[in-house]
GULO-625633 format. One line per 5 residues: number of its first residue (from 1); for each residue x, y, z of N, C-alpha, C. Coordinates in nm, 3 decimals. Atoms other than C-alpha are relative to their C-alpha. Layout:
% residues N
NUM	X/Y/Z/X/Y/Z/X/Y/Z  ...
END
This chain:
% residues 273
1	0.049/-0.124/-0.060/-6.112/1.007/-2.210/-0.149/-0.014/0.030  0.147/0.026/-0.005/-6.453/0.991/-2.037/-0.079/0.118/-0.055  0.137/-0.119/0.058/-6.773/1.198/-2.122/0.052/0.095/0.065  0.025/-0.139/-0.060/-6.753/1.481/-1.824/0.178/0.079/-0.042  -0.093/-0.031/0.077/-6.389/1.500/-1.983/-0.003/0.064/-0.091
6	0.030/-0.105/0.113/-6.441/1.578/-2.293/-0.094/0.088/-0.033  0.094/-0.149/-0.044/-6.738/1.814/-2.205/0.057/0.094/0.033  -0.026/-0.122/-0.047/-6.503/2.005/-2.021/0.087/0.047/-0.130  -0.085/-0.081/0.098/-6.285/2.072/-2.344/-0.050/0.096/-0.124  0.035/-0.090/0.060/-6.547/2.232/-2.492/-0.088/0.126/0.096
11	0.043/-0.113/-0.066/-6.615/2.503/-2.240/-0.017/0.126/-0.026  -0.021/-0.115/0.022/-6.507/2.751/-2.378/-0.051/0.038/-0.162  0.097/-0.019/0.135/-6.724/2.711/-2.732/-0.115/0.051/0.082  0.180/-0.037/-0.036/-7.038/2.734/-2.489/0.012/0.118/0.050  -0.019/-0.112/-0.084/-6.919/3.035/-2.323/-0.017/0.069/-0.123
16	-0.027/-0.091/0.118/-6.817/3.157/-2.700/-0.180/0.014/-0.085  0.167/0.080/0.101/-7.188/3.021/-2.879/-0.122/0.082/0.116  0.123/-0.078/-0.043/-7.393/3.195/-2.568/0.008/0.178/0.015  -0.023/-0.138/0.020/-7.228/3.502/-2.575/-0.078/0.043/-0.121  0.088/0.002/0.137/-7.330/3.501/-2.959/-0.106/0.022/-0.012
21	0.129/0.029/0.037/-7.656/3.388/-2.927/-0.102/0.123/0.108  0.066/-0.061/-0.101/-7.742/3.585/-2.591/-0.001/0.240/-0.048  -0.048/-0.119/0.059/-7.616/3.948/-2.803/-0.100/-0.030/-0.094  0.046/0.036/0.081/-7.809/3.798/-3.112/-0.181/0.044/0.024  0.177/0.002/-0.083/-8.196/3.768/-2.930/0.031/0.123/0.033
26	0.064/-0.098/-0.122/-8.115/4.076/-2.709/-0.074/0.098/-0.116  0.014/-0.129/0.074/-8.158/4.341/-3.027/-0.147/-0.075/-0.096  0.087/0.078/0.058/-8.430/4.083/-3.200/-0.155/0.060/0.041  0.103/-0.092/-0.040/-8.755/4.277/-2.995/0.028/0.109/-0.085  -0.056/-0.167/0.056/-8.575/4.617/-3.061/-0.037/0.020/-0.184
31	0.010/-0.064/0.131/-8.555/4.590/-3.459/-0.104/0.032/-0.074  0.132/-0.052/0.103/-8.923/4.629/-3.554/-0.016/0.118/0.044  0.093/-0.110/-0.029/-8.995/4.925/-3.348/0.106/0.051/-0.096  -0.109/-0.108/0.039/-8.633/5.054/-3.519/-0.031/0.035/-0.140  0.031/0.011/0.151/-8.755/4.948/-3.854/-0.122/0.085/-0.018
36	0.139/-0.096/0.030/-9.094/5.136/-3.812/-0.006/0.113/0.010  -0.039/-0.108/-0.018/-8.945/5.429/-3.679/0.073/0.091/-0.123  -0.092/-0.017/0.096/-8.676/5.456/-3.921/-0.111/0.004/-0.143  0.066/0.000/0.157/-8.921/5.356/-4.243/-0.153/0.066/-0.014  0.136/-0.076/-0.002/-9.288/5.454/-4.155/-0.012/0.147/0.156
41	0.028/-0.007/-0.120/-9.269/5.658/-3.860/-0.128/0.090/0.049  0.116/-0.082/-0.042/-9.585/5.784/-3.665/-0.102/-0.077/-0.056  0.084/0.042/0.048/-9.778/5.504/-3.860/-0.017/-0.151/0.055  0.043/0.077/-0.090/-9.936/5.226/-3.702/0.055/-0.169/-0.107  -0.028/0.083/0.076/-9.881/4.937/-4.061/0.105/0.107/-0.111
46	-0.117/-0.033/0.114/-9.563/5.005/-4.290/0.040/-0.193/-0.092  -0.049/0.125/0.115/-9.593/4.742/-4.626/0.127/0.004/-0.066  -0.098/0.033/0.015/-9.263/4.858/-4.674/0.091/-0.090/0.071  -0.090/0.099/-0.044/-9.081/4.704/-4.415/0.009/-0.156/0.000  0.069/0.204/0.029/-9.255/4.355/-4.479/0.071/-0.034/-0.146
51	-0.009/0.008/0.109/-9.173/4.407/-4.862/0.215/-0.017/0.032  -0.119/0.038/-0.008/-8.779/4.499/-4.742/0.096/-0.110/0.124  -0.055/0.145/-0.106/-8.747/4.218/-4.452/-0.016/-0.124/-0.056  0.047/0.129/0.104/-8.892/3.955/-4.738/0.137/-0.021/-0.087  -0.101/-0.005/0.096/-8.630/4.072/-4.990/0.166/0.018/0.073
56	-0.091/-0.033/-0.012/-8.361/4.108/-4.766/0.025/-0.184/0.017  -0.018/0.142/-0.063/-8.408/3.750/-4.591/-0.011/-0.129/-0.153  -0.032/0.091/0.132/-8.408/3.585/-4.960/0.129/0.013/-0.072  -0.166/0.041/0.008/-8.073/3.746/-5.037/0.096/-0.056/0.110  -0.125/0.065/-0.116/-7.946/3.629/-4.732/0.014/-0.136/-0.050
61	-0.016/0.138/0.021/-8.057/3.290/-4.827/0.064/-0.081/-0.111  -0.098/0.023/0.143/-7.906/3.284/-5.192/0.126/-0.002/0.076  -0.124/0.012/-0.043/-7.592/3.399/-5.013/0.057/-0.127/0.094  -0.019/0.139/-0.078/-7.587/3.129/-4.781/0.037/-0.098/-0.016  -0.028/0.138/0.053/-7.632/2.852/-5.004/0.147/-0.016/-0.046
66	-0.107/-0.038/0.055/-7.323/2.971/-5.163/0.153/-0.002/0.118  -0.117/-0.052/-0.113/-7.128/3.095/-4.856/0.038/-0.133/0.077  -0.047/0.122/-0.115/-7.160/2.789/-4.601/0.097/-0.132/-0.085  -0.079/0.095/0.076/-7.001/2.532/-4.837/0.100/0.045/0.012  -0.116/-0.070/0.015/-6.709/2.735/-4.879/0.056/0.009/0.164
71	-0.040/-0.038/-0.153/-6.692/2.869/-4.507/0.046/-0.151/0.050  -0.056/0.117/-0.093/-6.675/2.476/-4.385/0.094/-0.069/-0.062  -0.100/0.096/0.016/-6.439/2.359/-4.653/0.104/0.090/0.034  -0.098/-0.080/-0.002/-6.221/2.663/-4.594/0.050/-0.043/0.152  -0.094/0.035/-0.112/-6.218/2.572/-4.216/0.004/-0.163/0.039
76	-0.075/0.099/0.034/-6.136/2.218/-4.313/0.184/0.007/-0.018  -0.132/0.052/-0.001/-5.804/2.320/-4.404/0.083/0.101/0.077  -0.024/-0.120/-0.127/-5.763/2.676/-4.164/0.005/-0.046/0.102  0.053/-0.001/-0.142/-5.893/2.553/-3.848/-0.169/0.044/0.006  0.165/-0.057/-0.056/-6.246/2.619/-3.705/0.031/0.112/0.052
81	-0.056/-0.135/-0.130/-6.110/2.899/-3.477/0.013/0.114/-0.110  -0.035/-0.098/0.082/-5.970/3.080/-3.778/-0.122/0.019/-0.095  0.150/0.029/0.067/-6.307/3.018/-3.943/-0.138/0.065/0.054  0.068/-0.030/-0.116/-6.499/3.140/-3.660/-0.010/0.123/0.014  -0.079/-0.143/-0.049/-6.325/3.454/-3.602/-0.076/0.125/-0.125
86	0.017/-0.040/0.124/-6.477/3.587/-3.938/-0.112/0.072/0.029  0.115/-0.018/-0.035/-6.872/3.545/-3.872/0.005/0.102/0.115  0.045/-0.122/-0.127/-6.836/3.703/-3.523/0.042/0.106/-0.029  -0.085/-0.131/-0.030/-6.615/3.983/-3.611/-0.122/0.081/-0.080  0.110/-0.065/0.117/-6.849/4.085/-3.902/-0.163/-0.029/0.049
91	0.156/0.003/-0.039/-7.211/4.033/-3.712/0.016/0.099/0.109  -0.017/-0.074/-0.099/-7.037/4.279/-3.465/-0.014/0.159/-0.077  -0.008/-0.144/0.033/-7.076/4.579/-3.731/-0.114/0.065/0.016  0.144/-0.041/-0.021/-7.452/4.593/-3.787/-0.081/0.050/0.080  -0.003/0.004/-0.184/-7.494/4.596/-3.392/0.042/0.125/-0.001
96	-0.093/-0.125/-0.060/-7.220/4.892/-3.395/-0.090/0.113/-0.058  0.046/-0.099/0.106/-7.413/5.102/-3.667/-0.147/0.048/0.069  0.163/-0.020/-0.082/-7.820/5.081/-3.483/0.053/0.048/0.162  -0.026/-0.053/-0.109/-7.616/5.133/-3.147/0.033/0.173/-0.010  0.009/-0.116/-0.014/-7.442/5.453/-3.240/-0.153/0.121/-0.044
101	0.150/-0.071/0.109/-7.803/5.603/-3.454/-0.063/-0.074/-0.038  0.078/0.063/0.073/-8.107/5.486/-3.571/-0.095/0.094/-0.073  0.043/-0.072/0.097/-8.191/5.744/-3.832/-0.016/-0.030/-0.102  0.010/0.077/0.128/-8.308/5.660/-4.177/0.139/-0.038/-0.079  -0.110/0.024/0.095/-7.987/5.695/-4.328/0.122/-0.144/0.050
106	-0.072/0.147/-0.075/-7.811/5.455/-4.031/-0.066/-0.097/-0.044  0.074/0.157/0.021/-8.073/5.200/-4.087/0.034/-0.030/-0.137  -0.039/0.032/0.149/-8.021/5.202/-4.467/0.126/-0.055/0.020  -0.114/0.046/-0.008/-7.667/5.125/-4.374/-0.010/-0.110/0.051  0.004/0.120/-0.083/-7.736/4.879/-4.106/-0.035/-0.113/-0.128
111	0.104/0.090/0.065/-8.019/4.750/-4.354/0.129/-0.117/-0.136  -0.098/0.113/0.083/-7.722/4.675/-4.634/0.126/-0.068/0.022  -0.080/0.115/-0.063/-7.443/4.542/-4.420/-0.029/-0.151/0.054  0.028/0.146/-0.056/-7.658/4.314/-4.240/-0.029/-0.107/-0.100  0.048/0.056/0.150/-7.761/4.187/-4.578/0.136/-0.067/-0.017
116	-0.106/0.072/0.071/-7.413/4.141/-4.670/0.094/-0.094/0.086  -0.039/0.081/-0.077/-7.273/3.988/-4.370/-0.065/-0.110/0.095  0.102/0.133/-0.085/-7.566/3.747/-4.263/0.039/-0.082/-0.111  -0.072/0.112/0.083/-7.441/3.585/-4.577/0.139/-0.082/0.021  -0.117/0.124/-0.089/-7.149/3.444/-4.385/-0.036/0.000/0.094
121	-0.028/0.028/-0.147/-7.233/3.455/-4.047/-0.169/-0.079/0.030  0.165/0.053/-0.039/-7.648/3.337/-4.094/0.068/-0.177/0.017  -0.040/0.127/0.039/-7.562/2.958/-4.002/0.123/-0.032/0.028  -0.105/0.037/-0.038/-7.215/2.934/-4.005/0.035/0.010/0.111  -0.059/-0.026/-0.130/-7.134/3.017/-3.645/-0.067/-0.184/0.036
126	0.084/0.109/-0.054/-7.392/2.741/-3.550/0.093/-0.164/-0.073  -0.048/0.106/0.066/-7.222/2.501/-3.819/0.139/-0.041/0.051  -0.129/-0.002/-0.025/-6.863/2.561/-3.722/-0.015/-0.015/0.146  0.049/0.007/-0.108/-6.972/2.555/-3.363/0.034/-0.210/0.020  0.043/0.122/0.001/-7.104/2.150/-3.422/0.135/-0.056/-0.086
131	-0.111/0.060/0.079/-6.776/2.093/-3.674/0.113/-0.021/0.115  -0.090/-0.006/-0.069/-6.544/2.184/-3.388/-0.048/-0.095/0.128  0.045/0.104/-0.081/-6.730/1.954/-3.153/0.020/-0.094/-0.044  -0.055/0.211/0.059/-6.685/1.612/-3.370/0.131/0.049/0.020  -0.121/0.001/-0.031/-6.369/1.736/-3.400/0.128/-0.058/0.152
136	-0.083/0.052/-0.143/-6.270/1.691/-3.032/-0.084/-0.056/0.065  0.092/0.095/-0.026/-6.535/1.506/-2.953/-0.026/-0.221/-0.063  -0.021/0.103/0.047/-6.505/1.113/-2.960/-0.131/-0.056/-0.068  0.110/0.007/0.052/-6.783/0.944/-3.195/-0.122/-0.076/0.074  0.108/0.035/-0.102/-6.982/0.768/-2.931/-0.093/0.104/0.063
141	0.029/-0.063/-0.079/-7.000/1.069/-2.774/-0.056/0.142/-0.034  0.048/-0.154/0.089/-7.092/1.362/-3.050/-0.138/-0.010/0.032  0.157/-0.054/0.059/-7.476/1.324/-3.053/-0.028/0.032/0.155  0.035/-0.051/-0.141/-7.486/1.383/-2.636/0.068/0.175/-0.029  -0.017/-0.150/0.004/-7.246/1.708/-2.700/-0.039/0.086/-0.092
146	0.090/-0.070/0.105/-7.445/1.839/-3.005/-0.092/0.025/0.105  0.141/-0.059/-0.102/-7.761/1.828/-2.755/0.036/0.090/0.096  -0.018/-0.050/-0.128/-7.548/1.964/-2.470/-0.021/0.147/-0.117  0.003/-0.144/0.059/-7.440/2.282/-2.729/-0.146/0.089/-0.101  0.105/-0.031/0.017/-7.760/2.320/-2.879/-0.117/0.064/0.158
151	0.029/-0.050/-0.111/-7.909/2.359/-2.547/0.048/0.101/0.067  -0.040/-0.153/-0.054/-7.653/2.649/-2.454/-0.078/0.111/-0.076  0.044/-0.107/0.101/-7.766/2.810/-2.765/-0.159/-0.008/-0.001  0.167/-0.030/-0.055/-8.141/2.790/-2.671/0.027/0.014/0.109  0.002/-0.033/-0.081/-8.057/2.916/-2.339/0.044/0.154/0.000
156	-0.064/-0.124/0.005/-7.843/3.192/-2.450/-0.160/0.093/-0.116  0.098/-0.070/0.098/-8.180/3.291/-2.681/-0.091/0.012/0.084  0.074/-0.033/-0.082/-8.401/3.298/-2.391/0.081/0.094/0.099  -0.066/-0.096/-0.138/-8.175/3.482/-2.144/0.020/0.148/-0.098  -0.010/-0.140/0.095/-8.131/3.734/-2.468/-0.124/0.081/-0.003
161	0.190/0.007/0.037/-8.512/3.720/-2.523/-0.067/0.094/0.167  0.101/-0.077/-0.175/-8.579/3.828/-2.114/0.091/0.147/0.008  -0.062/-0.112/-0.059/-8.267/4.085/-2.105/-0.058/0.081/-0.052  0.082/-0.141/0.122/-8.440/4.320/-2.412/-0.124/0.039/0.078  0.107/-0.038/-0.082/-8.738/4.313/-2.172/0.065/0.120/0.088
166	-0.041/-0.093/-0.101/-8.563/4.510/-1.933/0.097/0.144/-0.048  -0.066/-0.061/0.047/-8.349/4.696/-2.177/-0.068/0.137/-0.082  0.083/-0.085/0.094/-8.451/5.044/-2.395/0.081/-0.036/-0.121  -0.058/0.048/0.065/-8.395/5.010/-2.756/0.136/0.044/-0.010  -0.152/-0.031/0.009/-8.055/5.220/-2.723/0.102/-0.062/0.026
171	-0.081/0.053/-0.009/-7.914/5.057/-2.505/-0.022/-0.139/0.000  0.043/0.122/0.041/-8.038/4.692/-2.623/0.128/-0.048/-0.121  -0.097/0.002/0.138/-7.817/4.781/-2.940/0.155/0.007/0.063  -0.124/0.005/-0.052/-7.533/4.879/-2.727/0.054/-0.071/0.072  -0.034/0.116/-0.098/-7.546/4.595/-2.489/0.032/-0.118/-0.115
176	-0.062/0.047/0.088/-7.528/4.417/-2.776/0.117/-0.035/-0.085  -0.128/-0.019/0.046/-7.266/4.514/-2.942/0.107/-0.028/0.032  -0.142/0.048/-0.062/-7.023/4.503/-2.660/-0.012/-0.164/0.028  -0.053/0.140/-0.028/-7.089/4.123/-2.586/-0.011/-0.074/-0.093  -0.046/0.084/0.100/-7.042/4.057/-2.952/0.127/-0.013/0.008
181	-0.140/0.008/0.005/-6.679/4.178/-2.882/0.028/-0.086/0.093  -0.133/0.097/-0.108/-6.627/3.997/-2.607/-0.031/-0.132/-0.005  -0.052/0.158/0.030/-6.741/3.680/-2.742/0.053/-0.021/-0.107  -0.131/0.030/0.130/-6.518/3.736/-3.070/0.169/-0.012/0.098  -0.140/-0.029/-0.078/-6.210/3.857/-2.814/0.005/-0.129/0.071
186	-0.035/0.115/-0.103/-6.269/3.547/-2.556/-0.019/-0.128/-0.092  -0.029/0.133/0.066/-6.327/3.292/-2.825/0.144/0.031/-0.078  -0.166/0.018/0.050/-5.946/3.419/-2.989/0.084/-0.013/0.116  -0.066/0.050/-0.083/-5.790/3.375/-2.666/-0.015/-0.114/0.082  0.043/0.185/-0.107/-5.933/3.089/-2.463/-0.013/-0.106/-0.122
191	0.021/0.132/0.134/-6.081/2.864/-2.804/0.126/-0.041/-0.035  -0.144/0.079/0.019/-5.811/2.618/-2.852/-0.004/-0.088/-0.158  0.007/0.027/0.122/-5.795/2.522/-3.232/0.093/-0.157/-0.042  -0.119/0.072/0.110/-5.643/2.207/-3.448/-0.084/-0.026/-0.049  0.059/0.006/0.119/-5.692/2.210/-3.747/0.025/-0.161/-0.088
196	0.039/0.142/0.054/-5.815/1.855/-3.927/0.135/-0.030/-0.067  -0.116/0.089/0.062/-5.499/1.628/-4.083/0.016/-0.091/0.020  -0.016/0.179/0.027/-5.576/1.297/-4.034/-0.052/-0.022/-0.134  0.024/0.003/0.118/-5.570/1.225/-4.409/-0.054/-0.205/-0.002  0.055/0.136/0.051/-5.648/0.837/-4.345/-0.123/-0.014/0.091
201	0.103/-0.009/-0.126/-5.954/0.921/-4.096/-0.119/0.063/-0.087  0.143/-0.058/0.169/-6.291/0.951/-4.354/-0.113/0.102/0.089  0.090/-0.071/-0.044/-6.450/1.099/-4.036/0.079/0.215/-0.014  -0.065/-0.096/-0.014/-6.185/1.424/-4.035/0.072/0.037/-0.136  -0.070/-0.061/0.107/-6.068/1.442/-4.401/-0.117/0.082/-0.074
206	0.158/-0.115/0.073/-6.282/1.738/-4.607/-0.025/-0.075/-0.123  0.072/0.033/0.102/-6.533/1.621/-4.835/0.050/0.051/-0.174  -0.019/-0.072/0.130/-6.430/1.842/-5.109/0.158/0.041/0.030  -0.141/-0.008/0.026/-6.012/1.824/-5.141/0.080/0.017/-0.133  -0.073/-0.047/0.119/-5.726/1.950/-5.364/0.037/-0.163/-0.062
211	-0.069/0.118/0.052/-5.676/1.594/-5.548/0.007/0.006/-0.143  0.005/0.017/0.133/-5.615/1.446/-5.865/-0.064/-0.139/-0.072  0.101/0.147/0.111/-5.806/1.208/-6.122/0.082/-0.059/-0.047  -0.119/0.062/0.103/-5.502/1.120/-6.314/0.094/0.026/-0.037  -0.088/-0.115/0.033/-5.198/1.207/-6.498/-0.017/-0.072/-0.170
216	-0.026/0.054/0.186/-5.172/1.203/-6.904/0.082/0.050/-0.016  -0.110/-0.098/0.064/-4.884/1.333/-7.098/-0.048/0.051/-0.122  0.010/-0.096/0.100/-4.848/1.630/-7.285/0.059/-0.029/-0.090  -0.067/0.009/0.148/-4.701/1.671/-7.622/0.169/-0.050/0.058  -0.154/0.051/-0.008/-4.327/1.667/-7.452/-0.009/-0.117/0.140
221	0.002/0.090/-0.111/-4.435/1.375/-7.225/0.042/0.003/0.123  -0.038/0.010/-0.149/-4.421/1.493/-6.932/-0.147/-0.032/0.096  0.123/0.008/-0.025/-4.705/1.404/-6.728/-0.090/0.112/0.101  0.117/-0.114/-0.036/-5.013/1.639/-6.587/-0.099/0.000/0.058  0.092/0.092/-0.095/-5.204/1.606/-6.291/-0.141/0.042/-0.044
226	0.143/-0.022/0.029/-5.580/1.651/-6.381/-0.077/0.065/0.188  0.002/-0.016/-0.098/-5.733/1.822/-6.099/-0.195/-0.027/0.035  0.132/0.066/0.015/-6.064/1.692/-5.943/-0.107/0.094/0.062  0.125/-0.133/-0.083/-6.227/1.959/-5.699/0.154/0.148/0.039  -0.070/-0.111/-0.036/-6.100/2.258/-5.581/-0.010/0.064/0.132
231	0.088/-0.011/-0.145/-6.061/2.402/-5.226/-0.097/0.095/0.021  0.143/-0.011/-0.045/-6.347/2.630/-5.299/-0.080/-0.026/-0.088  0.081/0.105/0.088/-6.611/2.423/-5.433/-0.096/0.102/-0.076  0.131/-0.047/0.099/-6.867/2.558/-5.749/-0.063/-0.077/0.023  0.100/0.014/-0.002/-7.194/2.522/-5.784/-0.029/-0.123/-0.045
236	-0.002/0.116/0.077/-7.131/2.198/-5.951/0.054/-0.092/0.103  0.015/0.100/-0.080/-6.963/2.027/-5.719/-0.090/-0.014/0.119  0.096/0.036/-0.093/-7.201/2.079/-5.459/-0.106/-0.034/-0.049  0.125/0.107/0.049/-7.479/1.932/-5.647/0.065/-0.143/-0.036  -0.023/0.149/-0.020/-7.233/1.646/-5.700/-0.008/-0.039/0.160
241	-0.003/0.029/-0.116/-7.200/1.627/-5.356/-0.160/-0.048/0.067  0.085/0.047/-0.060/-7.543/1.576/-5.284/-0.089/-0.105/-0.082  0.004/0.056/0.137/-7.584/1.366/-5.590/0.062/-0.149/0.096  -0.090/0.103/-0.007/-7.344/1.147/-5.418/-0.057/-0.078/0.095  0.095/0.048/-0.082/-7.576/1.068/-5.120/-0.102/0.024/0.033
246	0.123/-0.036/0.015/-7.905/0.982/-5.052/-0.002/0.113/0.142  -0.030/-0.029/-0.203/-7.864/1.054/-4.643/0.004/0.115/-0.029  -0.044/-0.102/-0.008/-7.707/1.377/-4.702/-0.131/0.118/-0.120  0.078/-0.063/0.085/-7.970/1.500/-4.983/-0.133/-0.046/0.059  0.130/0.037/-0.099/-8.266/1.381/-4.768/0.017/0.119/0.135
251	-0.030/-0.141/-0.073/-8.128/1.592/-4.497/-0.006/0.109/-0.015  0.010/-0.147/0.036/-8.064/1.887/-4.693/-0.136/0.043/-0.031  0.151/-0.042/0.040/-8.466/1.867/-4.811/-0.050/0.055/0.150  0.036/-0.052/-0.140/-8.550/1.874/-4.449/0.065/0.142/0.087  -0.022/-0.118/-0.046/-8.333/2.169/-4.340/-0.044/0.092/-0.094
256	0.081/-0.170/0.047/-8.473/2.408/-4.635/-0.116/0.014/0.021  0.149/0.011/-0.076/-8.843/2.322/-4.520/0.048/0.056/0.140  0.013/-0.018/-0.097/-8.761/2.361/-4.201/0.042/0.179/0.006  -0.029/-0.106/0.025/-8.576/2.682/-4.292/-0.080/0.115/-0.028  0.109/-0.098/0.037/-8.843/2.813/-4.472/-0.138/0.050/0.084
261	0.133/-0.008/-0.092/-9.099/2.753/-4.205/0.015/0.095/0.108  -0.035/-0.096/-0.113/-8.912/2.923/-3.961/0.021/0.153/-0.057  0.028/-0.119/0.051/-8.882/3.231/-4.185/-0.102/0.052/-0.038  0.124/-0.044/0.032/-9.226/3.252/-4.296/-0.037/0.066/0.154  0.082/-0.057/-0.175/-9.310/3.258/-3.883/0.091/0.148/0.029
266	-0.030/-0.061/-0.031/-9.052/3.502/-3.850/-0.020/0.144/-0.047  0.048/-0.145/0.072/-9.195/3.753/-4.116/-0.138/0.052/0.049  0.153/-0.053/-0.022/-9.539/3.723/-4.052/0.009/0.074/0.178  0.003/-0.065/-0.099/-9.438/3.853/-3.700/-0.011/0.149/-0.031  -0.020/-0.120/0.011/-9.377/4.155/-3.846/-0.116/0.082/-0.008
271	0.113/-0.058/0.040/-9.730/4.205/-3.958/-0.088/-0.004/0.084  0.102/-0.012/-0.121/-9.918/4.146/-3.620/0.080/0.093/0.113  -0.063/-0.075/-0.066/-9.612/4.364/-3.447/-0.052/0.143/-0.051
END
């Protein structure tokens, strides 16, 4: 299968990933004035909202660490599609809640859903996005369609980034909203799913599987499989897991720096906004 081949079989991720991303940016202007309105309003600096955009974006990130492990071994043995379907459906509530009202009591709501559902959906879309690309993507040919889909998704964040210009915050939230549904609705009908089962293929079998270490016998000799991981991994095995390689624990140093850098820039916006 050549390259512009298997480009075209992921068409319908980039359609699904800019919808996402282009809904994502549009409400991204909008939420400080909503947050200043909603928490200080009529006042030019509010140290609350800095104090609850600090503390919210640190439980997101506890949740995270926690959540994405799980989310990619779960759609190891689901599918990506069925994996997928999760994040978008649930980043479509927060959106629904600032669209209909943005009164103190909505935002408090918004404020603790988004909290609780950026803990699956912060990351994972983007991850499951790049999983479902190796997937149908041959290995010569993954690090060109990573750049291609990365590039939708910085396109869909600038075209989000110019529409809010033109948008008021009402309907910023409501434009929003609807083309979260319709890139949850058009990625369950067009996104074409299979789910990983090449069990002798080290690039497509999940890292963390239901196996066994051994068998011993019990008292009436029968024997007893010992079980080695589980399909959703503790806190333990994912420090074996990165225990287990350097590559992969060198990497992970570099994405929480990088993580963190990009959240520091993204707070201190708050304080020159």
């Amino acid at each position: 299968m050549g390259m512009e081949k298997e480009i075209k079989t992921l068409s319908h991720l980039f359609v699904t990933v800019f919808l996402w991303g282009f809904a994502t940016m549009m409400v991204v202007p909008a939420i400080t004035d909503v947050t200043m309105m909603a928490l200080c309003p009529g006042l030019d600096e509010c140290s609350l909202a800095i104090y609850l955009s600090g503390f919210q974006q640190a439980i997101i990130g506890l949740g995270t660490l926690v959540m994405m492990p799980v989310i990619g071994n779960l759609s190891d043995q689901y599918g990506r599609k069925a994996m997928l379907t999760l994040p978008l459906t649930l980043s479509i509530i927060p959106l629904a809640i600032l669209a209909y009202r943005r009164s103190i009591s909505f935002f408090y709501a918004y404020y603790a859903l988004r909290t609780l559902t950026a803990m699956v959906c912060e990351g994972s879309i983007n991850c499951l996005a790049l999983a479902y690309v190796a997937d149908n993507i041959s290995e010569r040919q993954r690090a060109s369609a990573f750049g291609i889909l990365l590039g939708v998704l910085s396109a869909s964040f600038v075209c989000g980034t110019l529409a809010a210009r033109f948008l008021s915050t009402t309907s910023a939230f409501q434009a929003a909203t609807i083309v979260s549904m319709l890139a949850a609705a058009y990625m369950r009908v067009f996104l074409k799913d299979d789910v990983p089962n090449d069990d002798d293929d080290d690039l497509t079998r999940p890292i963390i599987t239901e196996e066994t270490e051994g068998v011993n016998q019990n008292e009436s000799n029968s024997p007893v499989k010992i079980p080695v991981c589980k399909k959703i991994p503790s806190i333990r095995d994912l420090i074996c897991l990165l225990r287990s390689s350097v590559t992969l624990s060198q990497a992970a140093v570099v994405a929480f720096f990088s993580g963190l850098s990009e959240g520091g820039m993204q707070a201190s916006f708050l304080v020159y906004i």
